[in-house]
Backbone as a chain_set.jsonl record, in Angstrom:
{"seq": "XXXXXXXXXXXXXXXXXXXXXXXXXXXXXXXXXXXXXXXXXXXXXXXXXXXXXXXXXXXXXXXXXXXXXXXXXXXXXXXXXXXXXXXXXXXXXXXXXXXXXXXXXXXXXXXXXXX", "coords": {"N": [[11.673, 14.896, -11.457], [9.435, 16.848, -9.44], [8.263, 19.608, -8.315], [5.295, 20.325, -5.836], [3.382, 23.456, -5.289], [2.158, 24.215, -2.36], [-0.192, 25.984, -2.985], [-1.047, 24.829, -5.014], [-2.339, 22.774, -4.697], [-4.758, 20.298, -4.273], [-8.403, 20.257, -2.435], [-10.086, 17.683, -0.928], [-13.026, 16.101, -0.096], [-13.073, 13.876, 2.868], [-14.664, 10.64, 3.321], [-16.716, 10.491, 5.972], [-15.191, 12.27, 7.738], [-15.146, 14.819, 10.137], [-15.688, 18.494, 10.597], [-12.975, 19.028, 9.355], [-10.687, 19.974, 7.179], [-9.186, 19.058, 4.136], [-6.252, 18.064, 1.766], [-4.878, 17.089, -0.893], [-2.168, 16.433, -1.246], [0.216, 15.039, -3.157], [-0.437, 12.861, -5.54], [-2.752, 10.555, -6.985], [-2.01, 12.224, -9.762], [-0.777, 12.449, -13.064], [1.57, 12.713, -12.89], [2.627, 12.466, -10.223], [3.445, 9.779, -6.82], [3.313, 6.643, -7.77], [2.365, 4.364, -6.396], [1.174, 5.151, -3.723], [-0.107, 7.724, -2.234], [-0.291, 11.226, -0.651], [-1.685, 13.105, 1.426], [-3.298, 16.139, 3.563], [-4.346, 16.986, 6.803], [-6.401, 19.248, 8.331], [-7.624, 19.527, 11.176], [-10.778, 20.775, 12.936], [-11.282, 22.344, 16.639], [-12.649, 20.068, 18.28], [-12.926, 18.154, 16.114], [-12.822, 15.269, 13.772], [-12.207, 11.779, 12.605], [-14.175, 8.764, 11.624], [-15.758, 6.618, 13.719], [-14.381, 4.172, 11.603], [-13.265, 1.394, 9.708], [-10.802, 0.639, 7.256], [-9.533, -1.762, 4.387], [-6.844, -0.788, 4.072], [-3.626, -0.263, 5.064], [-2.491, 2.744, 6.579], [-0.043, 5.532, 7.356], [0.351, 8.484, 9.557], [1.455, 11.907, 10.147], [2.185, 13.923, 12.535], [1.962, 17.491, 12.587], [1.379, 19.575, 14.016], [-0.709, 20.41, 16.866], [-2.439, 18.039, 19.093], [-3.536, 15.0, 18.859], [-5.723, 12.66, 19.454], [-6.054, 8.743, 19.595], [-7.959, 6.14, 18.589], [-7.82, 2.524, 17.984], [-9.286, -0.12, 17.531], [-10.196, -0.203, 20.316], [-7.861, 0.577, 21.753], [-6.548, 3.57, 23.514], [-4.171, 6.545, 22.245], [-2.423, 9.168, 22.238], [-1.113, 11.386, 20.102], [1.473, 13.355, 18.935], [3.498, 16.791, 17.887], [5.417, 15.629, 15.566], [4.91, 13.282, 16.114], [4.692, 9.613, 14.924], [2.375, 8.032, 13.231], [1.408, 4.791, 12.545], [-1.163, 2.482, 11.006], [-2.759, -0.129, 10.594], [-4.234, -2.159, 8.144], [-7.405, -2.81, 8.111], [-7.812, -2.5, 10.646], [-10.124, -0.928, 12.957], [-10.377, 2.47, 13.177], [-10.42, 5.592, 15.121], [-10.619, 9.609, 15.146], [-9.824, 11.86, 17.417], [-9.917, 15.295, 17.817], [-9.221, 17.141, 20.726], [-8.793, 18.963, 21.779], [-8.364, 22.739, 21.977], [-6.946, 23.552, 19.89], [-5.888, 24.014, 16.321], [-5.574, 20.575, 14.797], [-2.896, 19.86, 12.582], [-2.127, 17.343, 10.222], [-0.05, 15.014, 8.203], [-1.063, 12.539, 5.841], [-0.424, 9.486, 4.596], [-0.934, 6.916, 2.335], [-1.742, 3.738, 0.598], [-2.841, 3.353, -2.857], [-6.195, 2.565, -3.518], [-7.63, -0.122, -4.4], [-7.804, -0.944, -7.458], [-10.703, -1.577, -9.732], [-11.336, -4.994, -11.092]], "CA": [[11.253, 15.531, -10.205], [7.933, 17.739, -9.47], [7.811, 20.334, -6.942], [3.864, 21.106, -6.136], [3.32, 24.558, -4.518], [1.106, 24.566, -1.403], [-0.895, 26.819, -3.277], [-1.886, 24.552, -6.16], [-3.275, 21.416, -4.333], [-6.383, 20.04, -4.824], [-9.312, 20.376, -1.452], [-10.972, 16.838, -1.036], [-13.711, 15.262, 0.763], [-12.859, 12.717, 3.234], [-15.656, 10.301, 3.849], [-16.682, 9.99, 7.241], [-14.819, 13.03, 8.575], [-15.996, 16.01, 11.117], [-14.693, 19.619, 10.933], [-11.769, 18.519, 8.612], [-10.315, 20.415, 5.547], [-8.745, 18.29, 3.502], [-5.854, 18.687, 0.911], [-4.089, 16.532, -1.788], [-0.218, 16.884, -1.608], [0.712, 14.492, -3.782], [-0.861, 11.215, -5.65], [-3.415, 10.924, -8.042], [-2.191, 13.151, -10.854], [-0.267, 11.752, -13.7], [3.479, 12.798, -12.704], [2.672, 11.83, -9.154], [3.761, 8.768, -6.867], [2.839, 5.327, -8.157], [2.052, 3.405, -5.369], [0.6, 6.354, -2.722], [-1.064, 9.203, -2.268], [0.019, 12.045, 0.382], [-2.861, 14.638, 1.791], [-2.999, 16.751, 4.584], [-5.369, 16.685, 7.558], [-6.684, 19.896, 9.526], [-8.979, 19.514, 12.014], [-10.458, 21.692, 14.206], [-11.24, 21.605, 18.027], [-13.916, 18.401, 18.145], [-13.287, 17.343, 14.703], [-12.54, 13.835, 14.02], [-12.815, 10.483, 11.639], [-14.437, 7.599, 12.019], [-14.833, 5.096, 13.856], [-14.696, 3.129, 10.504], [-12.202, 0.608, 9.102], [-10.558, 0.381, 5.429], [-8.679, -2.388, 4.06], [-5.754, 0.087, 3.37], [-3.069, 0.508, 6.024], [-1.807, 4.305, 6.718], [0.599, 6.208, 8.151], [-0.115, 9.948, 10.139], [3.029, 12.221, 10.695], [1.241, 14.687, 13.314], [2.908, 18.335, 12.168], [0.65, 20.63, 15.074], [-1.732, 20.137, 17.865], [-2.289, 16.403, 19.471], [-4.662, 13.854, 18.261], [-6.532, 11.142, 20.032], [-6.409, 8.121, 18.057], [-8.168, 5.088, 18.918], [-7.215, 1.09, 17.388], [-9.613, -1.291, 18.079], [-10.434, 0.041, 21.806], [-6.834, 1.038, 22.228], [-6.467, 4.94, 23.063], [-3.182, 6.674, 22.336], [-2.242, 10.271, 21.942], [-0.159, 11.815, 19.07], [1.769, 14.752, 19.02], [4.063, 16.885, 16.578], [6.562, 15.013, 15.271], [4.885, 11.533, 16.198], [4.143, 9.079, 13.663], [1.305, 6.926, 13.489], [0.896, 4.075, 11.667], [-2.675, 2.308, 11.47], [-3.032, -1.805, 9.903], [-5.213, -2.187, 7.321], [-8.794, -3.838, 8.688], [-8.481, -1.972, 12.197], [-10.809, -0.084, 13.004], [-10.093, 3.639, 14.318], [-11.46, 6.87, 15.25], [-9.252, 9.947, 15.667], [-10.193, 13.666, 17.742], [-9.129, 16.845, 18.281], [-9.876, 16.672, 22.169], [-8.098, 20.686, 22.298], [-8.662, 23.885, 21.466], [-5.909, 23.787, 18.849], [-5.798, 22.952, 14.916], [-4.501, 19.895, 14.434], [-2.669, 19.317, 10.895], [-1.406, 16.279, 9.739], [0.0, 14.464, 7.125], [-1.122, 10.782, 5.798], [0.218, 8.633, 3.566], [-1.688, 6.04, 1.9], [-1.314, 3.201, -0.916], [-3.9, 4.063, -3.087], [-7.693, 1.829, -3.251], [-7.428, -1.2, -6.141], [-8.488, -1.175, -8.984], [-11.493, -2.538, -9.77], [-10.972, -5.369, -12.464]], "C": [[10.169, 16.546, -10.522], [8.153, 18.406, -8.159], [6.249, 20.897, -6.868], [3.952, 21.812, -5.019], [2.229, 23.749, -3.816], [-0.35, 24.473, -2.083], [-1.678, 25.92, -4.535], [-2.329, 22.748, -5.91], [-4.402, 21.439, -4.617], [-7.348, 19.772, -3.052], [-10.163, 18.955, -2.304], [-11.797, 16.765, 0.054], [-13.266, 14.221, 1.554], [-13.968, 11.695, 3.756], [-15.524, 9.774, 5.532], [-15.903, 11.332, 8.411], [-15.383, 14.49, 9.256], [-14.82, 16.59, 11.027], [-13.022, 19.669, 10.621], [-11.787, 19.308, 7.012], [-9.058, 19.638, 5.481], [-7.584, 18.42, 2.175], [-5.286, 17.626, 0.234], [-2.817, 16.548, -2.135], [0.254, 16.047, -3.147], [0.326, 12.879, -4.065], [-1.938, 11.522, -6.452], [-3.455, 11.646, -9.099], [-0.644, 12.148, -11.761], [1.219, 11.845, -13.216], [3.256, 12.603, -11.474], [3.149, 10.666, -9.049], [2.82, 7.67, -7.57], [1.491, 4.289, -7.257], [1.326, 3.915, -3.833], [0.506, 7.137, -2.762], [-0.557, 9.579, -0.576], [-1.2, 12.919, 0.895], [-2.633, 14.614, 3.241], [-4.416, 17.188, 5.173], [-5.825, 18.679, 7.697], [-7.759, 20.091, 10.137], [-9.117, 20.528, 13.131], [-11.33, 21.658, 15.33], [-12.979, 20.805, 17.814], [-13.834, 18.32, 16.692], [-12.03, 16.521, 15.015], [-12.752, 13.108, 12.917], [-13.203, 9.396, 12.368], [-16.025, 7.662, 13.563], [-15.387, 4.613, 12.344], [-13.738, 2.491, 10.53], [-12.106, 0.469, 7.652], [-9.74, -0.95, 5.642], [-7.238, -1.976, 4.293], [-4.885, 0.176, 4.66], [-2.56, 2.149, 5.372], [-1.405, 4.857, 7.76], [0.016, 7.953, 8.602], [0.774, 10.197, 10.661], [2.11, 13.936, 11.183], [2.569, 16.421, 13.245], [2.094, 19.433, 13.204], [-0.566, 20.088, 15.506], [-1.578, 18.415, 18.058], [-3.785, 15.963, 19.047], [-4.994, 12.758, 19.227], [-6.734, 10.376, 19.136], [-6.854, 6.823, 19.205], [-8.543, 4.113, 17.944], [-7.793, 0.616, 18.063], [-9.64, -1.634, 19.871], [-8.778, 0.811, 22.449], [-6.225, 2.184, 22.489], [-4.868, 5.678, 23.455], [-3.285, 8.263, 22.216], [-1.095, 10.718, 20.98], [0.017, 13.377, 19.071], [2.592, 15.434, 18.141], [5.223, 16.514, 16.601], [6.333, 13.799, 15.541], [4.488, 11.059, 14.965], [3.503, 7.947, 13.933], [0.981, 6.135, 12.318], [-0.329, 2.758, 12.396], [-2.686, 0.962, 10.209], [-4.295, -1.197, 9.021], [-6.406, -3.429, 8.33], [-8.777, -3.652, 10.21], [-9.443, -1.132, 12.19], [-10.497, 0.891, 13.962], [-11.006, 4.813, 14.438], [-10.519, 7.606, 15.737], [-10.358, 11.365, 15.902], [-9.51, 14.273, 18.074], [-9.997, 16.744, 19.296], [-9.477, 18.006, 22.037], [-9.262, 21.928, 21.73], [-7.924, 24.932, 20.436], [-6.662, 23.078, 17.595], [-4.935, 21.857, 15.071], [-3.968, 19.41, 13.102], [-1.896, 18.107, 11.068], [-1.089, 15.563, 8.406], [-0.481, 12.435, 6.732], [-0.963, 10.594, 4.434], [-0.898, 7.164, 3.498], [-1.34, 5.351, 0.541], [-2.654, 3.474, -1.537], [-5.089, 2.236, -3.424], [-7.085, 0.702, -4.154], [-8.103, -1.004, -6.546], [-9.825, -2.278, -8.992], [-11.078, -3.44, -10.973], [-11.914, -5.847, -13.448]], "O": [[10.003, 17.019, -11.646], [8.212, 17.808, -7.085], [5.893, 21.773, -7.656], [4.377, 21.361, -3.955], [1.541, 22.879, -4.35], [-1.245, 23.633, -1.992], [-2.773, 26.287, -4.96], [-2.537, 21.849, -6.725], [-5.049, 22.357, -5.122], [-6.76, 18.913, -2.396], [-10.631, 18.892, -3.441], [-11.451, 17.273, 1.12], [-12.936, 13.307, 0.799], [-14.249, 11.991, 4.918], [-14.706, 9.056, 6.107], [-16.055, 11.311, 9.633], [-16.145, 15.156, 8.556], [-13.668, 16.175, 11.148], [-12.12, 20.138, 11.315], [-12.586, 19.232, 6.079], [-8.171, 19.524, 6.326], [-8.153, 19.053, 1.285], [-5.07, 16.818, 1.137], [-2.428, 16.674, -3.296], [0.603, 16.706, -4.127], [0.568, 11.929, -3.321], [-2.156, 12.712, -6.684], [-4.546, 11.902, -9.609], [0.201, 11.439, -11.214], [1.923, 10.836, -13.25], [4.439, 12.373, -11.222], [3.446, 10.028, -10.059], [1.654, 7.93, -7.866], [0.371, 3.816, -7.454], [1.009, 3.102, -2.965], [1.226, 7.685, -3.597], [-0.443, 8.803, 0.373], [-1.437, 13.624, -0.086], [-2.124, 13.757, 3.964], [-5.369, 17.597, 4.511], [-5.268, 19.319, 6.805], [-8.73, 20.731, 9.732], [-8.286, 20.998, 13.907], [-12.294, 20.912, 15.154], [-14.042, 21.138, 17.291], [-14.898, 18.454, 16.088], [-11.023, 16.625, 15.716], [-13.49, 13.635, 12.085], [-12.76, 9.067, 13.468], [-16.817, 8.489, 14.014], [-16.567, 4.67, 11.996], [-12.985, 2.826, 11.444], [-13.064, 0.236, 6.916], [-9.317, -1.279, 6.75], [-6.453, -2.829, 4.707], [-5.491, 0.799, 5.532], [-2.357, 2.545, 4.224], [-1.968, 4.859, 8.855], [-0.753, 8.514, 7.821], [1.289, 9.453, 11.496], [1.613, 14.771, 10.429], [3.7, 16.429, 13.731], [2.525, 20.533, 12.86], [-1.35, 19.448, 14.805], [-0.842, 17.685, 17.395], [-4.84, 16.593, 18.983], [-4.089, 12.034, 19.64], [-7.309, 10.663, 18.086], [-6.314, 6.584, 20.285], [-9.375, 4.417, 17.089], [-7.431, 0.57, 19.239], [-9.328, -2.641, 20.506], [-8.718, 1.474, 23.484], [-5.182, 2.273, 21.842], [-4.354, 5.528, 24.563], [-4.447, 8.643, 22.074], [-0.002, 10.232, 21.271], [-0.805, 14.289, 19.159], [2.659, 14.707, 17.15], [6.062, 16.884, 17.422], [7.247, 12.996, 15.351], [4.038, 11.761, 14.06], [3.887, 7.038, 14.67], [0.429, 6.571, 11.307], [-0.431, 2.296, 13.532], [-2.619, 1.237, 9.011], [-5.01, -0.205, 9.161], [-6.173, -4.464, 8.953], [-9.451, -4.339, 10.977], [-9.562, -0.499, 11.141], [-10.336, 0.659, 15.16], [-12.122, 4.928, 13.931], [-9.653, 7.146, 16.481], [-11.232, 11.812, 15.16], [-8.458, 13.974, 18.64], [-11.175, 16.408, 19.172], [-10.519, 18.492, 22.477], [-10.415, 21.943, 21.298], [-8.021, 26.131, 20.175], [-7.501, 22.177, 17.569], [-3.758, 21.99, 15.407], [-4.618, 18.544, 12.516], [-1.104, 17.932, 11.994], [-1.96, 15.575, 7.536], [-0.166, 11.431, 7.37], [-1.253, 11.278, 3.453], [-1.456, 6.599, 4.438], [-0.841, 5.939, -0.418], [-3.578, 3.813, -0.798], [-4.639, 1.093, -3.495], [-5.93, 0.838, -4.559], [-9.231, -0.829, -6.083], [-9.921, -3.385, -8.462], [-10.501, -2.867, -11.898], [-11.528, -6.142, -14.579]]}, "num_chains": 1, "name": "protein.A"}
């Protein structure tokens, strides 16, 4: 077992995202999971991703403020405590429509390997 403080995550880039700090919970470091990577959203009012599409499905477990997420024309709203999961090869786009932060968490398997 590994407990990682808050305090000693790692701040990434997300490509493609607006008015988004970005954090690394858990994944990519050697005693991390295997098979996924955790990081944490916060966006703030009009920030957003996308519209793009990955291969990769991922989940979003919405922990403050609501999200606009739109699937391939389909527009939903997420709030705290919803959970959103997103197919691999849809294409979405997600905003902060408020005047709140919204944080979130996503879960992801991580890219392949090139071989």
């Amino acid at each position: 077992m590994y407990v990682k403080e808050l305090k000693d995550t790692e701040q990434y880039e997300a490509p493609n995202h607006q008015k988004c700090h970005s954090l690394r919970l858990a994944g990519f470091e050697e005693y991390g999971p295997k098979n996924f990577w955790v990081g944490r959203s916060q966006f703030l009012p009009g920030g957003g991703a996308g519209p793009d599409s990955s291969p990769l499905e991922k989940v979003y477990v919405i922990i403050q403020g609501s999200l606009t997420i739109k699937v391939d024309g389909d527009t939903k709203f997420a709030n705290p405590g919803d959970t959103v999961f997103i197919p691999g090869g849809k294409e979405r786009e997600i905003r902060n429509e408020t005047n709140e932060v919204v944080i979130m968490h996503v879960v992801m398997p991580y890219p392949p390997k090139d071989s």
